[in-house]
C-alpha positions in Angstrom: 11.6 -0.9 4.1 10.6 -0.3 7.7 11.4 2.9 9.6 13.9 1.0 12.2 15.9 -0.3 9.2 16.2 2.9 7.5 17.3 4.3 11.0 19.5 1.7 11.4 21.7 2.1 8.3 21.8 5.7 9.0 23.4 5.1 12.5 25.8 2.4 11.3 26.9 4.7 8.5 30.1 7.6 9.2 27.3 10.6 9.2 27.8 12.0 12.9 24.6 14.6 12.4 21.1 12.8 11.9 18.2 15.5 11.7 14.5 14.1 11.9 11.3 16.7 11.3 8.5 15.2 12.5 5.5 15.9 14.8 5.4 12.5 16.5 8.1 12.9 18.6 7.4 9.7 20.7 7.3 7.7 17.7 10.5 8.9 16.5 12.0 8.6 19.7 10.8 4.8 19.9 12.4 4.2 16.6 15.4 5.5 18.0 15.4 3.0 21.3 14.9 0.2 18.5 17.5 0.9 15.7 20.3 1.8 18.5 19.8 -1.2 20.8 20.9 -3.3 17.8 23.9 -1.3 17.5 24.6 -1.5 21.6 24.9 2.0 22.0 24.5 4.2 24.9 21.7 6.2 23.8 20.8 9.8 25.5 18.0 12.6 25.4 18.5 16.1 25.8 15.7 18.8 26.4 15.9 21.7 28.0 13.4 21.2 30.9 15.3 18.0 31.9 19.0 18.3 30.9 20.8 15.0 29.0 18.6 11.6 30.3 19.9 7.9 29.9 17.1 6.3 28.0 19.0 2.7 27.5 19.6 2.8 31.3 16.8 4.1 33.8 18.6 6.9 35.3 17.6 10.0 36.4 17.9 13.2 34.2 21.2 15.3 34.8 19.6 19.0 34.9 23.1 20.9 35.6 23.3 20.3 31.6 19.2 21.5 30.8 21.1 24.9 29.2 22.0 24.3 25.6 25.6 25.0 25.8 26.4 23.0 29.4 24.4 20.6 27.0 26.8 20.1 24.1 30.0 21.1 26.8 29.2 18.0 28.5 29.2 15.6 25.3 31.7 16.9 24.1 33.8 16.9 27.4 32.4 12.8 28.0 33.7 11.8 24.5 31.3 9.2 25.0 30.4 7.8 21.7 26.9 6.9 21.9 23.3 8.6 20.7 22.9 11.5 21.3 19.2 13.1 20.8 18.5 17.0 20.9 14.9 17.4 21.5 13.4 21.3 20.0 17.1 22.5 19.4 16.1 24.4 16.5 15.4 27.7 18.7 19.4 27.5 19.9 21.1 27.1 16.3 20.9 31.1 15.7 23.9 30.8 18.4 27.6 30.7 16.7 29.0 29.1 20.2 26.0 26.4 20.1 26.9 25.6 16.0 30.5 25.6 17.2 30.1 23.3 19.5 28.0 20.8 17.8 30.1 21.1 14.5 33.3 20.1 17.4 31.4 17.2 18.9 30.2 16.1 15.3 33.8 16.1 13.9 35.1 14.1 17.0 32.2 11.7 15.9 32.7 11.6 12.5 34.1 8.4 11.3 33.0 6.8 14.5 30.1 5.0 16.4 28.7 8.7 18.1 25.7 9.9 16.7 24.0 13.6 16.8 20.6 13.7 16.4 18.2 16.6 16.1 14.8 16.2 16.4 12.2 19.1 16.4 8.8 19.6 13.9 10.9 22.1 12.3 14.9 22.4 11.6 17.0 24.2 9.4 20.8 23.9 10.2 23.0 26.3 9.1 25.1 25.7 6.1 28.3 24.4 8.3 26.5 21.9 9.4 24.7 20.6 6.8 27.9 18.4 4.9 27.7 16.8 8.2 24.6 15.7 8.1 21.8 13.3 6.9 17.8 13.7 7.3 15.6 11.1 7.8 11.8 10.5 7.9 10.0 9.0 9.3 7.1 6.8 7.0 3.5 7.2 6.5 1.6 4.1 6.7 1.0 2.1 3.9 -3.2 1.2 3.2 -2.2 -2.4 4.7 -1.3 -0.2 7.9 -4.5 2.1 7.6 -7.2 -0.5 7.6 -5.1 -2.5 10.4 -5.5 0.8 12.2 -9.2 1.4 11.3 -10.0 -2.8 12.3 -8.2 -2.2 15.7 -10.0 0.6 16.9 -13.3 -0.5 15.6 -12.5 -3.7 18.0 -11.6 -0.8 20.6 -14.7 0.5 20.4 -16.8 -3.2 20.3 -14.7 -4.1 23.6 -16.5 -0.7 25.2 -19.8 -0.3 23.7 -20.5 -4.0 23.7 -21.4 -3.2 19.6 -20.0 -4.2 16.6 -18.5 -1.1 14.3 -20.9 -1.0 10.8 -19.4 0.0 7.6 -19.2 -1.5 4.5 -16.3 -2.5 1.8 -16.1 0.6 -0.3 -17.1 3.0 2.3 -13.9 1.7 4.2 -11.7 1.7 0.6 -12.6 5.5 0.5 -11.9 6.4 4.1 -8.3 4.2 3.8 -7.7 6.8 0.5 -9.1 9.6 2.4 -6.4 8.7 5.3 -3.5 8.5 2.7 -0.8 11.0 3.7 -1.7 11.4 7.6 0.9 10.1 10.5 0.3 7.7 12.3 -1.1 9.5 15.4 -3.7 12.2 12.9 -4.8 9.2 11.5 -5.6 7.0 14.5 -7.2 10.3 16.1 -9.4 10.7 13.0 -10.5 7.1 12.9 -11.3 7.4 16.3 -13.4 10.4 15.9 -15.7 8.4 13.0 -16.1 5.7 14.5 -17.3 7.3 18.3 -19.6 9.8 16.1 -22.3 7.2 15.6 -20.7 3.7 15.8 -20.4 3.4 12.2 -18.6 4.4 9.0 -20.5 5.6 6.9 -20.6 8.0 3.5 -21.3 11.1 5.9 -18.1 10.6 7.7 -15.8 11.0 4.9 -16.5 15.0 4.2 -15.6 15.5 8.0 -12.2 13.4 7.3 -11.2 15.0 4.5 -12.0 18.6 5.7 -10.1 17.2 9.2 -7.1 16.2 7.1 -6.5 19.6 4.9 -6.6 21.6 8.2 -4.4 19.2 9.3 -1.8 19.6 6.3 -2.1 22.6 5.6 -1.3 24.7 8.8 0.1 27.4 6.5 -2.9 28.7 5.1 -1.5 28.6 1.5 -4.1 26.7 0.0 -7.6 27.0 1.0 -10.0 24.5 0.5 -13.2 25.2 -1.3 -16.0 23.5 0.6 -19.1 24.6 -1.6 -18.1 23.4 -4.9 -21.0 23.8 -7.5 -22.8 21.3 -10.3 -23.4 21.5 -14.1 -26.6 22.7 -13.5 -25.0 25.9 -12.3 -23.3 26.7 -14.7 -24.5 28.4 -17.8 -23.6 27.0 -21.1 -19.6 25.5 -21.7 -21.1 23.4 -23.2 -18.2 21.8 -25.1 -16.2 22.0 -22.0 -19.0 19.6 -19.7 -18.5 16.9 -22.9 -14.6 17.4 -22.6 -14.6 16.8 -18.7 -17.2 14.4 -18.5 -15.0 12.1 -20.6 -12.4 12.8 -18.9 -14.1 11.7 -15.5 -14.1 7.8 -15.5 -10.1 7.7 -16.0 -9.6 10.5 -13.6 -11.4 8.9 -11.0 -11.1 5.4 -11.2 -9.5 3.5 -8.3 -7.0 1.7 -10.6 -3.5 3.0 -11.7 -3.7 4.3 -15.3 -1.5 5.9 -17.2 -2.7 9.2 -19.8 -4.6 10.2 -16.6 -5.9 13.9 -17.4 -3.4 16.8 -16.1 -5.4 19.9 -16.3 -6.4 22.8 -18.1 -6.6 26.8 -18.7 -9.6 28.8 -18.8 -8.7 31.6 -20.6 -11.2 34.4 -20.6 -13.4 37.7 -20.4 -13.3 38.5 -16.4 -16.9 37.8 -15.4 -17.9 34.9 -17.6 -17.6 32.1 -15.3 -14.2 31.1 -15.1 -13.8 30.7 -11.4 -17.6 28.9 -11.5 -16.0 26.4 -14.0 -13.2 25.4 -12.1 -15.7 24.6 -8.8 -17.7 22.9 -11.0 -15.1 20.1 -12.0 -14.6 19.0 -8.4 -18.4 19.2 -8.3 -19.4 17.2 -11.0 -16.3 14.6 -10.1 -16.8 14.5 -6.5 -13.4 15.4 -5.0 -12.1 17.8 -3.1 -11.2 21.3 -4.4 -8.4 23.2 -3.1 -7.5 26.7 -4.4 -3.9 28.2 -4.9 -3.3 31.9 -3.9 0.3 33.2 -4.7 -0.5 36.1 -2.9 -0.3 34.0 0.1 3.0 32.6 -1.0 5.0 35.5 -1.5 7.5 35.5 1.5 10.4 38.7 2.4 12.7 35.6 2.6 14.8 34.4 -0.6 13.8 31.0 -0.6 10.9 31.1 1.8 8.4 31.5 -1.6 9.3 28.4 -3.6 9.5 26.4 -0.3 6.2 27.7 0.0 5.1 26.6 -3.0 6.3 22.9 -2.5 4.8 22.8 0.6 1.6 23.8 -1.0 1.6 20.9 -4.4 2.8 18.5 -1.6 -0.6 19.4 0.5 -2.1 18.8 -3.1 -0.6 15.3 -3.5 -1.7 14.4 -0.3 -5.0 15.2 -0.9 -5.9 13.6 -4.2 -7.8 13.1 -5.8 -8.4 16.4 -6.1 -9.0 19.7 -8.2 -6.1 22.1 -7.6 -7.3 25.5 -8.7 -4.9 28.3 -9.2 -7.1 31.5 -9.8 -5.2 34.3 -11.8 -1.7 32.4 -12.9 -0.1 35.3 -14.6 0.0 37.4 -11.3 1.9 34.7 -9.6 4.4 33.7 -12.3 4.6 36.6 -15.2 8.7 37.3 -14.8 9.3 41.0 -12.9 12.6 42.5 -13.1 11.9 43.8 -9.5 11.6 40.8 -7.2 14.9 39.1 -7.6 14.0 36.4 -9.5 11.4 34.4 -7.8 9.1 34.4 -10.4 11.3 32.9 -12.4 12.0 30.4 -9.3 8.1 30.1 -8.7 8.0 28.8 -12.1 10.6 26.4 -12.2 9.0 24.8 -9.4 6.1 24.5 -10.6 6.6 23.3 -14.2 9.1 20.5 -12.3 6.0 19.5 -10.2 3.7 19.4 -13.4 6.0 17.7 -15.5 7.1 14.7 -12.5 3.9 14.5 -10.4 2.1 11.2 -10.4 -0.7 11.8 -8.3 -4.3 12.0 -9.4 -4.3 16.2 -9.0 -6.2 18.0 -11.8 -4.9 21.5 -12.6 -7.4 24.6 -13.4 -6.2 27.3 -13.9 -7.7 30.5 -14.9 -6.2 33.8 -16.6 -6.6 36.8 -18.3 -4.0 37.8 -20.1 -2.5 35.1 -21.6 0.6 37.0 -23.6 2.3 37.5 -19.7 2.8 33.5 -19.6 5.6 31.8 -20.5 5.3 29.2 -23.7 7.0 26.3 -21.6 3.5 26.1 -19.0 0.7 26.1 -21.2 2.5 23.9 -24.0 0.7 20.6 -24.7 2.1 18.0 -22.0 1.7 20.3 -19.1 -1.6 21.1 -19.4 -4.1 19.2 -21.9 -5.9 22.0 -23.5 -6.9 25.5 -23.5 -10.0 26.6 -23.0 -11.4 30.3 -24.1 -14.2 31.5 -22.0 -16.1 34.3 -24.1 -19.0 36.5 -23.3 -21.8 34.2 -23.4 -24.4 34.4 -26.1 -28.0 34.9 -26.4 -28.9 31.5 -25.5 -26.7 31.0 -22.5 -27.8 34.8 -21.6 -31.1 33.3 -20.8 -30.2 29.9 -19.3 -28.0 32.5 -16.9 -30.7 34.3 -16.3 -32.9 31.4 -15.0 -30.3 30.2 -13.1 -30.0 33.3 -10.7 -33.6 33.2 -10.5 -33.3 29.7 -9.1 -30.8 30.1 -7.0 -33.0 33.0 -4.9 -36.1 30.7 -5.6 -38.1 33.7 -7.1 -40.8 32.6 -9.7 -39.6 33.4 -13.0 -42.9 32.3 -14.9 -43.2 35.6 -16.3 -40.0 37.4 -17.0 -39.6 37.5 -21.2 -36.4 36.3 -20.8 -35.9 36.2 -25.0 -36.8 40.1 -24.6 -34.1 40.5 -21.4 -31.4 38.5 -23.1 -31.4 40.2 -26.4 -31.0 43.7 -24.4 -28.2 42.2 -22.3 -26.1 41.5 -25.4 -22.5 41.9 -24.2 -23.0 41.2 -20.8 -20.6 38.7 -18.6 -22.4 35.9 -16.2 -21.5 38.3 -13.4 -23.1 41.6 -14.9 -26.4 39.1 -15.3 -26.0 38.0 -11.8 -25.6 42.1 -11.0 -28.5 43.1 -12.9 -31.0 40.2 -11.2 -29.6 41.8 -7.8 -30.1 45.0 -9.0 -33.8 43.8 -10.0 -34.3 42.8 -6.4 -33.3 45.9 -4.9 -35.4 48.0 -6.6 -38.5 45.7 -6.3 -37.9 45.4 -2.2 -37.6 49.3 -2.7 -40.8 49.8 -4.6 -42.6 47.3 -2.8 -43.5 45.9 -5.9 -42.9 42.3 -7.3 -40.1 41.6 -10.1 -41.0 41.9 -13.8 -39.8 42.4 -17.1 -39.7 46.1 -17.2 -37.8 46.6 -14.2 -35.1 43.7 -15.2 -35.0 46.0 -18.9 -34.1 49.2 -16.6 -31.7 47.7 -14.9 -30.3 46.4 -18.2 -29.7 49.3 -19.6 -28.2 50.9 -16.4 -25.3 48.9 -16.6 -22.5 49.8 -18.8 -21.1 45.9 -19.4 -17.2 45.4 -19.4 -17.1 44.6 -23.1 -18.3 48.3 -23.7 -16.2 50.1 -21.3 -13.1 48.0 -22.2 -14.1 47.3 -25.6 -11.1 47.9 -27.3 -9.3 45.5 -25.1 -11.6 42.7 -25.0 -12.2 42.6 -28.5 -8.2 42.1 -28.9 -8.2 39.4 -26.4 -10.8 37.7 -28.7 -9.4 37.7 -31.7 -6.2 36.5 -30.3 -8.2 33.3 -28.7 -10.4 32.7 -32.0 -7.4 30.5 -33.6 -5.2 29.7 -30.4 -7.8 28.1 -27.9 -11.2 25.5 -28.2 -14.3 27.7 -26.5 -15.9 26.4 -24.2 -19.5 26.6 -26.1 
């Protein structure tokens, strides 16, 4: 249904208070024009730079009523019923005369033709007000109105540059899908800026959207998205778990709807063996964007503030997909303390709601390490579609790790024994390796001398590996996994 006939059925019906949040104000104000000419009503604007302004009628603003309360004094006092629209009033509702008054004027319109609305980017109305009142917004547009959008500026830029615009059919697909979620105006500015780039769309334009549109959505800073994702060939054995995802792949990312689409999983693990590399490497190897949850950054002094927080970050997500949504360390944002008034308890609500209702192609990983501090009803079958256990990696792997951080620093590696090195390492984590090759460096940039086999043995045996100084510990936190999750190798 359009956005004038919603409007529309909310101005003919008996709610006096309409609120709209939106950042296209013109837009919304346009909409407004439209739905109340059809309802021949006198329609008004108020700001506070300009006082109440005719907008059916040209007239000229009347500034003696620019002050918020000579504002609402002077609606009230014309018992005009008509439109009434109340541009940024959110920064004058803290006032009890100013929730008075508009709680006055929206009883003498109740029931009647007069109309409050409230439009701002932001609005929370106190709780008075709120059986008064109705919210509306406005609509994203549809992929019919996206590539309408993308044609018309592309003949925009043809009329000025005397050039067509090149693309090609699935290179546009993608960049409608990469649009999906944007207003109207972020979406025409972001079309804009491909197309003027080079005079084409092309493959290379899409990264710069998508990074565009998460800064975009996500003006909060409670997701952050991950813009060096890695490959398989980074990551050191999980075997079993590439087979599992790459499986998984086709169905996740294939433009069709389909239903058993994959939900997500839980690496559960040794700290140090990869966990966080894992998660990275599924957006990687499926080519989609990777956005990563802190509920650190969530937390808010406010009761309420965190699990609106939290919605406003899975709604980002949604937005986005496809996508990976990574949630690093889940038991420190949703293990149940006694001493923060229940928002754990609301944090996790939320979220299993959102896992259990969500539609949209976003794949969970999360990561823990202490599985006993989560509740049964999130990592039950449904929620999540399996549980992974991430364990110290073995000799093998040891020496694939090895060769990878090598790589990585393109140092020749020819002749390092790595069968000697990764039987000495036994017990060490992918990060201790990682240490230990840094480690190497070091002391070969200290020496002067190049890097060998003895000096990667010292370093070795330098280290005293997690799994030894937590032994105890870790060994419980394998024996607990060995019947409970699939490893990853």
């Amino acid at each position: 249904m359009p956005d004038s006939r919603d409007l529309e059925i909310l101005i003919h019906g008996h709610v006096p208070i309409i609120t709209i949040e939106t950042h296209e104000e013109n837009r919304a104000l346009n909409l407004i024009i439209k739905a109340s000419s059809k309802q021949y009503l006198p329609t008004f604007k108020w700001t506070v730079t300009e006082g109440l302004q005719r907008l059916d009628l040209n007239l000229d603003p009347q500034r003696h009523a620019s002050a918020p309360q000579d504002g609402l004094k002077h609606i009230k006092a014309s018992a005009l019923q008509g439109i009434y629209i109340l541009v940024d009033f959110e920064h004058y509702l803290e006032d009890p005369i100013n929730i008075r008054l508009l709680k006055e004027i929206a009883m003498m319109f109740d029931g009647n033709k007069g109309k409050l609305i409230l439009l701002s980017h932001v609005l929370n109305l106190p709780g008075n007000l709120q059986a008064l009142s109705s919210s509306f917004s406005l609509n994203l547009p549809s992929t019919q109105v996206l590539e309408k959008m993308i044609r018309d500026e592309a003949q925009a830029w043809q009329a000025t540059e005397n050039t067509r615009v090149r693309t090609d059919r699935e290179t546009l697909d993608r960049l409608i899908q990469n649009l999906s979620g944007l207003t109207h105006r972020d979406a025409k500015r972001l079309i804009r800026n491909a197309i003027i780039n080079d005079g084409a769309i092309t493959e290379t334009d899409l990264p710069e959207v998508m990074q565009a549109k998460y800064k975009l959505l996500n003006q909060d800073d409670v997701l952050s998205f991950e813009f060096e994702t890695s490959h398989f060939s980074e990551l050191g054995g999980m075997e079993k778990l590439k087979g599992w995802l790459k499986q998984r792949q086709p169905i996740f990312t294939q433009k069709k709807n389909a239903t058993d689409i994959p939900k997500g999983i839980l690496l559960l693990g040794v700290q140090g063996c990869g966990k966080s590399l894992a998660a990275k490497t599924v957006a990687g190897i499926w080519g989609i964007p990777l956005l990563r949850l802190d509920f650190g950054r969530l937390y808010d002094k406010y009761i309420g503030e965190t699990e609106k927080n939290l919605r406003q970050a899975l709604h980002t997500a949604e937005v986005m997909s496809p996508c990976v949504l990574w949630i690093d360390e889940l038991e420190k944002g949703i293990a149940s303390d006694n001493s923060d008034q229940g928002t754990s308890n609301r944090l996790l609500g939320t979220l299993l709601t959102w896992m259990a209702e969500k539609t949209a192609r976003v794949f969970i990983v999360a990561t823990a390490n202490q599985i006993e501090v989560l509740p049964p009803e999130l990592i039950r079958k449904g929620r999540l579609d399996e549980i992974f256990f991430v364990d110290l990696p073995n000799k093998q792997t040891r020496s694939h790790i090895f060769k990878i951080h090598f790589d990585k620093r393109e140092i020749n590696h020819s002749h390092i024994d790595f069968k000697k090195i990764s039987e000495i390492s036994d017990g060490f984590s992918g990060s201790e390796i990682e240490q230990a090759v840094v480690s190497s460096i070091y002391a070969c940039q200290s020496s002067k001398t190049e890097i060998n086999t003895e000096i990667l043995l010292q370093e070795i045996k330098n280290t005293r590996p997690l799994s030894v100084v937590m032994a105890e510990k870790i060994q419980r936190l394998r024996e607990w996994a060995n019947e409970r999750t699939v490893p990853v190798d």
